[in-house]
NUFI-574715 format. One record per residue (C-alpha): residue number from 1; residue in one letter; x, y, z. Coordinates in nm, 2 decimals, decimal comma, always signed. Layout:
N
seq; type; px; py; pz
NUM; A; X; Y; Z
...
***
This chain:
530
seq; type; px; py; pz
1; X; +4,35; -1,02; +1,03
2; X; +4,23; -1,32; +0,78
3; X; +4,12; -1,14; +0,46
4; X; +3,83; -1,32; +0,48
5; X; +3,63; -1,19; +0,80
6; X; +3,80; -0,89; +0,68
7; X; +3,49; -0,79; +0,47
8; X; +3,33; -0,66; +0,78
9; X; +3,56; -0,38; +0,80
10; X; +3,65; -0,26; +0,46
11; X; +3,46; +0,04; +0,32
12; X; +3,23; -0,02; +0,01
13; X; +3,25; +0,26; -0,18
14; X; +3,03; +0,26; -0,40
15; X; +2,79; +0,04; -0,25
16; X; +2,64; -0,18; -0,50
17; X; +2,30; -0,24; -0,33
18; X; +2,23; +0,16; -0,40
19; X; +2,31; +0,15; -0,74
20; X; +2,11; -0,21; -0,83
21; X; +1,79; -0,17; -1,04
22; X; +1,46; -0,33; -1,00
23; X; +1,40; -0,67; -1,16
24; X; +1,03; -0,63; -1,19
25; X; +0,67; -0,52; -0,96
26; X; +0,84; -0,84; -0,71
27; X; +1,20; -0,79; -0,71
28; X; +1,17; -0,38; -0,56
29; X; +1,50; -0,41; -0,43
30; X; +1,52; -0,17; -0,08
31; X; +1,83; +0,05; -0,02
32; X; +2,07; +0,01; +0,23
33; X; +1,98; +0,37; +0,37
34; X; +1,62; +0,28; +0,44
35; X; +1,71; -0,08; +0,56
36; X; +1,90; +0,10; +0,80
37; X; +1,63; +0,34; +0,88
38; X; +1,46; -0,03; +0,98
39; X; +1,72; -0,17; +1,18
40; X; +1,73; +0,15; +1,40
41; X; +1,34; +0,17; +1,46
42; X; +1,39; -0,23; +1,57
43; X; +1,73; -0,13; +1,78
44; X; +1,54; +0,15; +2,00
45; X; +1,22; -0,08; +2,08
46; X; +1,46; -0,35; +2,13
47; X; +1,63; -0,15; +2,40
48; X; +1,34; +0,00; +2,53
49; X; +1,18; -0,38; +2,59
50; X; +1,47; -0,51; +2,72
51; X; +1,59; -0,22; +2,97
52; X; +1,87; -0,03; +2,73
53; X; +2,01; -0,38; +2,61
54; X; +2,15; -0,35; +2,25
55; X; +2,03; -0,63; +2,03
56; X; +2,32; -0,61; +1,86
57; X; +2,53; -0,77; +2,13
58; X; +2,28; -1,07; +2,22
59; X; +2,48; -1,36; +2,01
60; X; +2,10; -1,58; +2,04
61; X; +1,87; -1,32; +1,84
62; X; +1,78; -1,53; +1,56
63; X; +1,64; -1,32; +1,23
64; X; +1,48; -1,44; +0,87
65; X; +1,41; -1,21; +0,55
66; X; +1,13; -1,46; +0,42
67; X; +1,15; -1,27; +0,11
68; X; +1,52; -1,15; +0,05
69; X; +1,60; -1,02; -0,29
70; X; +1,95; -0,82; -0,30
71; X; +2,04; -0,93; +0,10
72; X; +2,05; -0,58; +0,21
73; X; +1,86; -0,64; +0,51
74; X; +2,07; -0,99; +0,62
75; X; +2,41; -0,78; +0,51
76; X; +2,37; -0,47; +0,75
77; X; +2,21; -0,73; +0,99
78; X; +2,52; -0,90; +0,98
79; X; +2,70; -0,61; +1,01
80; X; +2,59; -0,44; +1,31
81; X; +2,63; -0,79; +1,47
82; X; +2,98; -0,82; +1,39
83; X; +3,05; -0,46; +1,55
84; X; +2,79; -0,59; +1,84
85; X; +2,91; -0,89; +1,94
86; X; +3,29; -0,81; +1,93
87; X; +3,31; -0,78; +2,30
88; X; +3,13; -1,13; +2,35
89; X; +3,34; -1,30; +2,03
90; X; +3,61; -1,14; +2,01
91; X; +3,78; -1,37; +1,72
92; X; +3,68; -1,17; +1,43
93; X; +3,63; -1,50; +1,20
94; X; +3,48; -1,70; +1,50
95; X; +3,26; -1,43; +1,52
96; X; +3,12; -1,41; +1,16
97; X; +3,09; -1,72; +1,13
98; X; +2,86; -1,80; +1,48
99; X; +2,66; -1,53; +1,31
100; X; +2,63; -1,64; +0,95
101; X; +2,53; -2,01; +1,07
102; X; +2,33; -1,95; +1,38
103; X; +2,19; -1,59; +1,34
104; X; +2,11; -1,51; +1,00
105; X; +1,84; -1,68; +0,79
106; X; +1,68; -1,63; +0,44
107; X; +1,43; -1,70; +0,15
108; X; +1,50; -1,59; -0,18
109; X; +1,20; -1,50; -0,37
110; X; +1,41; -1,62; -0,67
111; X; +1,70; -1,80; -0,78
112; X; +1,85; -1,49; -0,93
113; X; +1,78; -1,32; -0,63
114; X; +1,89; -1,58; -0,39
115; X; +2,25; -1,56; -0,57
116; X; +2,26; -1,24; -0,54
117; X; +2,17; -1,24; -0,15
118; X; +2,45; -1,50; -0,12
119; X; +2,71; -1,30; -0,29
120; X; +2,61; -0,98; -0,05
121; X; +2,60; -1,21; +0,29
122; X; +2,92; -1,48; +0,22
123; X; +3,08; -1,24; -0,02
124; X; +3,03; -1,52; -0,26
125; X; +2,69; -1,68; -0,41
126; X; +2,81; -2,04; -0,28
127; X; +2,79; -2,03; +0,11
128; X; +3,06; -2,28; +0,15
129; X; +3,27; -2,18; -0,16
130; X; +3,68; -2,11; -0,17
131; X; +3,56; -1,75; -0,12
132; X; +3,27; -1,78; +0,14
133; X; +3,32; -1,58; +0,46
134; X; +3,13; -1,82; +0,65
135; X; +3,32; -2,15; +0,76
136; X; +3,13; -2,40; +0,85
137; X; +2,83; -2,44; +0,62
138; X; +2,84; -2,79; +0,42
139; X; +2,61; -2,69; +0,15
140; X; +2,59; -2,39; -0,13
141; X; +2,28; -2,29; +0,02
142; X; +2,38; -2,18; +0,39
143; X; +2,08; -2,04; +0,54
144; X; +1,93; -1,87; +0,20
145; X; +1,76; -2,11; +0,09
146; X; +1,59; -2,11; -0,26
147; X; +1,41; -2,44; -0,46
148; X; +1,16; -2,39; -0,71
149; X; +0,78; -2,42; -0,49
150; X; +0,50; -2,53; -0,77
151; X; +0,15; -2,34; -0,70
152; X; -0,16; -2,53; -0,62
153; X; -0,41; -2,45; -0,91
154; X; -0,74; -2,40; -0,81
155; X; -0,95; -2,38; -1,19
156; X; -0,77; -2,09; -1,29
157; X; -0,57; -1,95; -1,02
158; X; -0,38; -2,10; -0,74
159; X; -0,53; -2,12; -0,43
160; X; -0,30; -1,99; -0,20
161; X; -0,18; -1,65; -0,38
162; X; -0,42; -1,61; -0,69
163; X; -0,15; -1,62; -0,98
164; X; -0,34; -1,65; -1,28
165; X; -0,28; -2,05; -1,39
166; X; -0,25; -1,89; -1,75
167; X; +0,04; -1,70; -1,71
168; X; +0,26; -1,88; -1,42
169; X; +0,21; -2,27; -1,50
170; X; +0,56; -2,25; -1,67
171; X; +0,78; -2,53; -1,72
172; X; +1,08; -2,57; -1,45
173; X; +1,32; -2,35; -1,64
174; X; +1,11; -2,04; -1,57
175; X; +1,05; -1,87; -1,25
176; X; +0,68; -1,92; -1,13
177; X; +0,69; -1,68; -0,86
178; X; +0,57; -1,91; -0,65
179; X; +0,73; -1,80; -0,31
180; X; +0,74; -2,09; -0,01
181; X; +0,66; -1,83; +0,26
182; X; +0,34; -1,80; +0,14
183; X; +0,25; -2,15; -0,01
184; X; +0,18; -2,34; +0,31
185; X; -0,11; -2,34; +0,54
186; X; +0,11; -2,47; +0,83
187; X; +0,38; -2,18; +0,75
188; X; +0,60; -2,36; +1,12
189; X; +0,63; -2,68; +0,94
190; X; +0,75; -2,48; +0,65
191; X; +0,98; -2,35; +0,82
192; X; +1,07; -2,67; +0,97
193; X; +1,11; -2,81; +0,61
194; X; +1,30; -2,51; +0,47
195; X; +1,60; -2,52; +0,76
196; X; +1,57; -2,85; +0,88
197; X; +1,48; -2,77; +1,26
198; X; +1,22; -2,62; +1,52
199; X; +1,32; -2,23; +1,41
200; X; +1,18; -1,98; +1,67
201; X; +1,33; -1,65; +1,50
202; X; +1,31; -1,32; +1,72
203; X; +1,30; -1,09; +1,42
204; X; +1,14; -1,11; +1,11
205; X; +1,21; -0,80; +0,87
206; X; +1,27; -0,75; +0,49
207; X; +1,03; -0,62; +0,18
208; X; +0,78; -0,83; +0,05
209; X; +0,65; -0,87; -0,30
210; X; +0,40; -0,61; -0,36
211; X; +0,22; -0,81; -0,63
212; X; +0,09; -1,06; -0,87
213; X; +0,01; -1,03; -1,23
214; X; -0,25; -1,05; -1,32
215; X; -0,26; -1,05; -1,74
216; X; -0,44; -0,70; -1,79
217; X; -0,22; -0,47; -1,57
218; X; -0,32; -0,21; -1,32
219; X; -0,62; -0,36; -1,14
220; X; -0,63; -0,69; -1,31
221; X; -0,28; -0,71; -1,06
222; X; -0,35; -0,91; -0,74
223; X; -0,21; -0,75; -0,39
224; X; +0,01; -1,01; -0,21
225; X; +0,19; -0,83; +0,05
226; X; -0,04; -0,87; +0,30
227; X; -0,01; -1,25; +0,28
228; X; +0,35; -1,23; +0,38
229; X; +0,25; -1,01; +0,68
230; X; +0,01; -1,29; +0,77
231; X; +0,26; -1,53; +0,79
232; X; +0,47; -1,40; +0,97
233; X; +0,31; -1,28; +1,25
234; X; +0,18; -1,64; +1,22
235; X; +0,53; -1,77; +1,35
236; X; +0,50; -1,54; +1,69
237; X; +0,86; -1,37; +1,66
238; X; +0,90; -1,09; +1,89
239; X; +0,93; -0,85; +1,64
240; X; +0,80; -0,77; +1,31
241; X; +0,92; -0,53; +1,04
242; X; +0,81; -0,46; +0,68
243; X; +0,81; -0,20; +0,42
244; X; +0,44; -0,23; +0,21
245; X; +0,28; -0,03; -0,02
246; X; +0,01; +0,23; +0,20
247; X; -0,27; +0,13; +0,01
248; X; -0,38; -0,10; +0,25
249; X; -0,48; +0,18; +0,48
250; X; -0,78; +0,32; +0,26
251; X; -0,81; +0,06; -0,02
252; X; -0,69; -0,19; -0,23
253; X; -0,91; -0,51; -0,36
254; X; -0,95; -0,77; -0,12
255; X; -0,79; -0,58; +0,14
256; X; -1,10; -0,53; +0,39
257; X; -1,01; -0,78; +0,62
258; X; -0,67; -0,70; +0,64
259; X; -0,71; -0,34; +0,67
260; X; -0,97; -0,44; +1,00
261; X; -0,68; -0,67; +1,16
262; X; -0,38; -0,41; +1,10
263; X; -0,57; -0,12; +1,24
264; X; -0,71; -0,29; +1,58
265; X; -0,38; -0,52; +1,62
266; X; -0,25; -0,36; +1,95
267; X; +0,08; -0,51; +1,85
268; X; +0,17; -0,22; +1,61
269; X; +0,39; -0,01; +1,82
270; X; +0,50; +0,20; +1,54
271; X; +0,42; +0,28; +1,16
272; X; +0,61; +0,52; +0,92
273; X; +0,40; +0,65; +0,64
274; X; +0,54; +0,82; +0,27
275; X; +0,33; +0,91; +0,04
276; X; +0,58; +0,97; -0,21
277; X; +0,70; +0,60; -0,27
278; X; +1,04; +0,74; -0,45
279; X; +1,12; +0,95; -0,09
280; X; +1,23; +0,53; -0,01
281; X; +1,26; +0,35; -0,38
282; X; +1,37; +0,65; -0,64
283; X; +1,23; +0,56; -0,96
284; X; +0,93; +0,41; -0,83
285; X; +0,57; +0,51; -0,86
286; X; +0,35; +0,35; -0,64
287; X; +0,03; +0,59; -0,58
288; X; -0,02; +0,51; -0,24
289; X; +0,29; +0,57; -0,12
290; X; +0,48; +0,30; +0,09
291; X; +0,49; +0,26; +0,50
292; X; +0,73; +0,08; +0,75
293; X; +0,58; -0,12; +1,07
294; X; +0,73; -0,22; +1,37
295; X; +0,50; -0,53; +1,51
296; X; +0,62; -0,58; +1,86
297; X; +0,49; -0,92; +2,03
298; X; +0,51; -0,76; +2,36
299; X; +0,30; -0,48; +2,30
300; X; -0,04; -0,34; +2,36
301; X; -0,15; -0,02; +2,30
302; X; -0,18; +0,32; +2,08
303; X; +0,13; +0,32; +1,75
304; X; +0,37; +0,58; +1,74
305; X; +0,29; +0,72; +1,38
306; X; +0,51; +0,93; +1,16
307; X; +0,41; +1,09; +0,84
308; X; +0,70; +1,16; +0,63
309; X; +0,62; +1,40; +0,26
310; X; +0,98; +1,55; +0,18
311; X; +1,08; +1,75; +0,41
312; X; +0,80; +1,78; +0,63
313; X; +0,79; +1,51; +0,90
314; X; +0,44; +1,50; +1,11
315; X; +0,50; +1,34; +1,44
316; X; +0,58; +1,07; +1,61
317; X; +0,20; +1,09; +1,76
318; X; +0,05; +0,83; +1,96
319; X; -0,26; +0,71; +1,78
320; X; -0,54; +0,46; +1,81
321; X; -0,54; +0,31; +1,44
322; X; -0,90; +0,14; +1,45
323; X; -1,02; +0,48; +1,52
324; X; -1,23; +0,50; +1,15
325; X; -1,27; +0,19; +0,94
326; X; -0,99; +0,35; +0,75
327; X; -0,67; +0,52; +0,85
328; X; -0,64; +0,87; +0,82
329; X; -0,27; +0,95; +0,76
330; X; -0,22; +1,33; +0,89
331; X; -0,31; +1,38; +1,22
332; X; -0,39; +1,76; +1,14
333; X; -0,63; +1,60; +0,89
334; X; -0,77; +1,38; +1,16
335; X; -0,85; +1,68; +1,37
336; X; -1,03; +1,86; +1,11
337; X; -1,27; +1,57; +1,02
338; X; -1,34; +1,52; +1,38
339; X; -1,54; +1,84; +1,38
340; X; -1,71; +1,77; +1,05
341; X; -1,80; +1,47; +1,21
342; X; -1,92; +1,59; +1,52
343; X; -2,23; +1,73; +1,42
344; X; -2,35; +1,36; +1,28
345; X; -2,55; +1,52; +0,91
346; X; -2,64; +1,21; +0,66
347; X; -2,38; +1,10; +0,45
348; X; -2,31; +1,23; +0,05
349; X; -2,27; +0,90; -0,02
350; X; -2,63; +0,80; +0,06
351; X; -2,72; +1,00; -0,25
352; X; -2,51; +0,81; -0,50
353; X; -2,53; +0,52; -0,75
354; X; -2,27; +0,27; -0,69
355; X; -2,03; +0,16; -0,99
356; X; -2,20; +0,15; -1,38
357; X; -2,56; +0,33; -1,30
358; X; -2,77; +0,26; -1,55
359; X; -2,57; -0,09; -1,63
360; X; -2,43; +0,09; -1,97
361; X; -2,00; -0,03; -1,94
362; X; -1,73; +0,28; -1,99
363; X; -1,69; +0,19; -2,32
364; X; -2,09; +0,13; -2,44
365; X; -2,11; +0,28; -2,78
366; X; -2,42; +0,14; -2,92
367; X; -2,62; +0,44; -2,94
368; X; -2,77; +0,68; -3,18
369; X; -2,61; +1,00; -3,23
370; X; -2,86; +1,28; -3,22
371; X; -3,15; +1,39; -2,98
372; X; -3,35; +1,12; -2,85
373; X; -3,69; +1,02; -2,96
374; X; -4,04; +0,87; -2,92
375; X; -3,96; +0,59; -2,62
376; X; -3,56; +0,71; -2,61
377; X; -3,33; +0,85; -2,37
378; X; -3,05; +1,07; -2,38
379; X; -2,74; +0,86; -2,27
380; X; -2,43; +1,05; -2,20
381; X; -2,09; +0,85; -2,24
382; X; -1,72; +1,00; -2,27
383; X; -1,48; +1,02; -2,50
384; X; -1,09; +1,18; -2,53
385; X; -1,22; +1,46; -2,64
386; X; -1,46; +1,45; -2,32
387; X; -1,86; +1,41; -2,29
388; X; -2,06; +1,29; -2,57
389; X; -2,43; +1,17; -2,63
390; X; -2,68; +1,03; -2,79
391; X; -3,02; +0,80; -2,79
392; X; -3,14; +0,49; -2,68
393; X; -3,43; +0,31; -2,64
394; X; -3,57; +0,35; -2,27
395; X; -3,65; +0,00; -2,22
396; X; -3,29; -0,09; -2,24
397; X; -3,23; +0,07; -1,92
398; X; -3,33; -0,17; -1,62
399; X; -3,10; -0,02; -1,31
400; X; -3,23; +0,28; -1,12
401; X; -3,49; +0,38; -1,37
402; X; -3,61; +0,60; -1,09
403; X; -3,31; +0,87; -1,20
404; X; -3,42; +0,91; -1,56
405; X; -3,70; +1,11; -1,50
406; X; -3,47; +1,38; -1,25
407; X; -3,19; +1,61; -1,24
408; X; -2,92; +1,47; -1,15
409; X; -2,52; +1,53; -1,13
410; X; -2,27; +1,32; -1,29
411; X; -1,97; +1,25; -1,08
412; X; -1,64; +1,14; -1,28
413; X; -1,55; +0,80; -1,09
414; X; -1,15; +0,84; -1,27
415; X; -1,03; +1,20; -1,35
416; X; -0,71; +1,46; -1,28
417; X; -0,69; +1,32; -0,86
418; X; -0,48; +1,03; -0,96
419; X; -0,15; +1,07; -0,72
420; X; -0,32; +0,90; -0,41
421; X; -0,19; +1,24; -0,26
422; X; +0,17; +1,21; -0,31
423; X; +0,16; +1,51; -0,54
424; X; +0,08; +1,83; -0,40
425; X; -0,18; +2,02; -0,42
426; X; -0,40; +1,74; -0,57
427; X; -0,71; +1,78; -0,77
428; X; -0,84; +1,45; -0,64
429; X; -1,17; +1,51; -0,86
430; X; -1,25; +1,53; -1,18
431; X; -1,50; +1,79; -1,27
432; X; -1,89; +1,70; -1,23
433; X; -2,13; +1,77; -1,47
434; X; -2,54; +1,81; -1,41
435; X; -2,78; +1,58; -1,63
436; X; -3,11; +1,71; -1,69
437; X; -3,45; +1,46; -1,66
438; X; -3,46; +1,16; -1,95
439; X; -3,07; +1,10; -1,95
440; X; -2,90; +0,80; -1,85
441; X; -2,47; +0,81; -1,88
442; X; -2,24; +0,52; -1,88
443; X; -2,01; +0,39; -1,62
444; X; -1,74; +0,69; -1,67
445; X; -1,97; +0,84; -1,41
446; X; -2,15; +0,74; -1,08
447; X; -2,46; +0,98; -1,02
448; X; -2,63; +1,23; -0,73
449; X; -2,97; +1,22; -0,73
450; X; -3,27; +1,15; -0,77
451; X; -3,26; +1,60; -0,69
452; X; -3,55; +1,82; -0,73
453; X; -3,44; +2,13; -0,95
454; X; -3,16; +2,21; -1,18
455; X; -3,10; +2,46; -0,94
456; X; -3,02; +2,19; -0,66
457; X; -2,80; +2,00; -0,93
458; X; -2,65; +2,34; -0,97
459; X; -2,48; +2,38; -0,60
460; X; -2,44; +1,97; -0,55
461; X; -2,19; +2,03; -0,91
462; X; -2,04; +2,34; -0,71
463; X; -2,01; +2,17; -0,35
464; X; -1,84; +1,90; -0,52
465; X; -1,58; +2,17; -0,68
466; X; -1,52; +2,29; -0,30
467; X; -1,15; +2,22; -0,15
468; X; -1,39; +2,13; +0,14
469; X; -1,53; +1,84; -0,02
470; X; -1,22; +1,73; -0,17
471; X; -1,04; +1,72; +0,10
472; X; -1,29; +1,50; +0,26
473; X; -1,29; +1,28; +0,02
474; X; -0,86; +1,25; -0,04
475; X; -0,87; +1,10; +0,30
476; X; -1,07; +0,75; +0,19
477; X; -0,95; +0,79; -0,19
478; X; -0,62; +0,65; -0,21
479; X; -0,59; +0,55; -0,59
480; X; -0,74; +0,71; -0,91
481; X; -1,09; +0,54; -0,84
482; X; -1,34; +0,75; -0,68
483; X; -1,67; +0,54; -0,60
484; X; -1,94; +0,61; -0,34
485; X; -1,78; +0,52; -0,08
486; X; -1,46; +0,79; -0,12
487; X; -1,75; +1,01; -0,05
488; X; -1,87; +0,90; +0,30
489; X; -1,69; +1,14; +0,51
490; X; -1,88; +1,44; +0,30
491; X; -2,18; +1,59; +0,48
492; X; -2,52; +1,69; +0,32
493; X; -2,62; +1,98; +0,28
494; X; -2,90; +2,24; +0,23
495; X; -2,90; +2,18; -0,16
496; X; -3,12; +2,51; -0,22
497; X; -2,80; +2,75; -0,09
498; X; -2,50; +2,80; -0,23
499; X; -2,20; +2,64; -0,04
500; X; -1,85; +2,83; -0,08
501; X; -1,56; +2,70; +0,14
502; X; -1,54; +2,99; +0,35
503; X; -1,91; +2,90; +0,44
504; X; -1,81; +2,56; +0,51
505; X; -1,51; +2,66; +0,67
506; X; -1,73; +2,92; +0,88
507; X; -1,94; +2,59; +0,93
508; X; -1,76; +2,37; +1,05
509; X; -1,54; +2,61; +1,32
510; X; -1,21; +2,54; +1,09
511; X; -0,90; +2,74; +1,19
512; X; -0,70; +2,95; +1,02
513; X; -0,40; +2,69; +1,03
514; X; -0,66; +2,39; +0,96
515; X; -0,79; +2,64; +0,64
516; X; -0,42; +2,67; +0,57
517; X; -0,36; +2,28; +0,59
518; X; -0,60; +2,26; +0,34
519; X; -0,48; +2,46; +0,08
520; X; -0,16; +2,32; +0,07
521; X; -0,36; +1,93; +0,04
522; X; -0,60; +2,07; -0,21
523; X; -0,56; +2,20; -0,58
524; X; -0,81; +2,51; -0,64
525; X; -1,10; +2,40; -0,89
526; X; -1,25; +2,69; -1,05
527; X; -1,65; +2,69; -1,05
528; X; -1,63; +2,61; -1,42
529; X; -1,42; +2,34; -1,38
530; X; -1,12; +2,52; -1,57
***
């Protein structure tokens, strides 16, 4: 055997692509384990579709990683190809090299990154070096192909990804994170340009970038994923796979309109859902968690979804995604807001401010300490050491002057519930806190109210404490943010009784198992708050 097709059979012990660290937020490099976990969801609709066929053995499936990074997915690609196709080829080096040249495509995000997918597919980062497993390639490149793409500045941002022009207009020896995939509004002809000929690839699988920067951190940084899953589905391959962060589901800026598409694309036949992003990347943090989709041209129907938290695995269950306008990930938690929903009461959320109330900013400090005065307000605003107030002339305030006069109750929009639920029990709240008539508070809050009586801000501060309401809200609130609209799944109530959660369970016809469900989801909050 020529030692060097022999790479396909020796044992890597360790494998290097499990030990590799993270570059940055882009280069989230994906193991070889979960690649795998991929490559068999795509290997049993593949057979499925095509009567029991393996893919594996069809020597004219063409696939691209339009975003590789380590090569992990065009490696074990190439892998399960070689032991496929053995019967069809059986030449060992004829073999790998049909595959490297006519199977197995890639762009590199970077040119670090496009070395080092090189060095993992040719066993050498020049694709027609002395060392190269592949044979016939004339150029350094083979099919990963990386050049420097500039982007198109539009004022301050570029118009086709929304890099900030301040931090990315570097000069050519610094990457730009520009990435070609994405760069185009005619992504075929890119495709064209990139490998020199009318591509139609059957697969399209890999891990995106996540993000762009975007100079403050947290939510200053633009989601891009989406854009990638755009484009591809763009180029009509029969299949689709992709590993994403799960905010998309109930959040994210900008991501309405992809959130609509996803949910009512009939293609999805399947989507694998982990709240705890380091169950698939250990070491990283991503609140949301992360989910794997199978987009399968051919389909049209429910998804098969699977919930994955450690060691408890909820399904495969066949779902209708576009069911709510956002995705409810547990199907036990689906059931239980069916019945709150059934009986149709107005909304909580129709009794809330949206974001800054009383148009005073989080961090408004010009006020008077001390009780208010003659023509002044009490404004609340926080602090770390928690609420503070003062005074300020009333005729400062201009936005919903109708609340000043009323009781109200101060919901925290930012508080303890900061896991997106991969961390369980979650708080998901902060603790409310009633305002009496003449206050105002800053945008640390949004507010209930106009109410009648401190006795109705009273129980509206409780109801809000309920694992009930909680729980209703975890399933829009996916990221440390809670504004009105986390809120719209929690029914009104009769603000002059008390509401406990065994009355709302009692309510609502909740089951002992559903109750259970519940408490495992939902941290206790003590009346108090404590």
């Amino acid at each position: 055997m020529n030692d060097r097709a022999g790479f396909a059979l020796r044992g890597r012990n360790p494998d290097v692509l499990t030990c590799i660290a993270n570059l940055s937020n882009d280069e989230v490099f994906t193991p070889p384990e979960f690649a795998n976990r991929m490559l068999d969801t795509l290997t049993h609709a593949w057979a499925e579709r095509h009567g029991g066929a393996a893919i594996w053995a069809d020597s004219s499936v063409r696939f691209l990683d339009p975003f590789t990074k380590s090569g992990v997915f065009l490696r074990e690609i190439t892998r399960r190809l070689i032991s496929g196709l053995a019967a069809e080829i059986p030449d060992l080096e004829t073999r790998v090299d049909h595959i490297l040249t006519r199977q197995v495509f890639g762009i590199g995000i970077t040119r670090l990154t496009s070395l080092l997918a090189r060095r993992s597919l040719y066993c050498s980062k020049q694709a027609n070096g002395e060392h190269s497993v592949a044979q016939s390639f004339a150029n350094a490149a083979g099919n990963v192909w990386f050049e420097r793409v500039e982007h198109t500045w539009s004022d301050a941002k570029c118009s086709y990804c929304g890099a900030p022009r301040a931090l990315f207009d570097r000069e050519s020896g610094l990457e730009n994170h520009a990435y070609a995939f994405i760069h185009t509004n005619d992504v075929k002809a890119r495709i064209r340009e990139l490998f020199g000929a009318e591509m139609q690839f059957d697969v399209i699988i890999g891990n995106p970038p996540y993000q762009m920067t975007g100079g403050g951190g947290g939510t200053n940084d633009s989601s891009i994923y989406h854009l990638f899953v755009e484009q591809a589905i763009k180029l009509e391959p029969r299949y689709i796979s992709m590993v994403i962060p799960s905010r998309w589901m109930a959040g994210g800026r900008g991501m309405d309109e992809f959130r609509k598409t996803m949910l009512g694309n009939r293609h999805l036949s399947s989507l694998v859902d982990y709240p705890n992003s380091a169950q698939v990347f250990p070491g990283v943090d991503l609140k949301s968690g992360v989910c794997y989709f199978l987009w399968d041209r051919e389909h049209d129907g429910d998804c098969a979804v699977t919930l994955v938290r450690n060691e408890d695995v909820v399904g495969p269950s066949t779902r209708t995604l576009n069911e709510y306008d956002v995705f409810i990930r547990d199907e036990r938690a689906a059931r239980i807001l069916k019945k709150v929903l059934e009986k149709d009461e107005p909304s909580f959320e129709n009794l809330l401010t949206g974001d800054t109330p009383f148009g005073l900013a989080t961090n408004f400090k010009a006020f008077r300490v001390g009780e208010p005065g003659e023509g002044e307000v009490k404004v609340y605003a926080s602090s770390n050491a928690g609420r503070r107030s003062g005074a300020i002339m009333r005729s400062l305030i201009a936005k919903n002057t109708h609340l000043i006069d009323a009781w109200k109750v101060l919901a925290p929009q930012a508080g303890p519930g900061n896991s997106g639920g991969h961390i369980l029990p979650d708080m998901v709240l902060g603790k409310p806190s009633i305002a009496e008539p003449n206050t105002v508070c800053t945008q640390t809050w949004i507010v209930a109210g106009p109410l009648e009586s401190q006795t109705q801000a009273e129980t509206i501060a409780r109801y809000l404490q309920t694992s009930f309401v909680r729980f209703l809200v975890s399933l829009r609130k996916i990221s440390q943010h809670a504004m009105k609209g986390v809120y719209r799944w929690v029914p009104q109530q009769d603000w002059n009784e008390a509401c406990t959660d065994e009355e709302l369970y009692k309510r609502y016809s909740l089951t002992e198992d559903e109750i259970a469900f519940i408490n495992i989801m939902i941290r206790p909050m003590e009346p108090d708050g404590e």
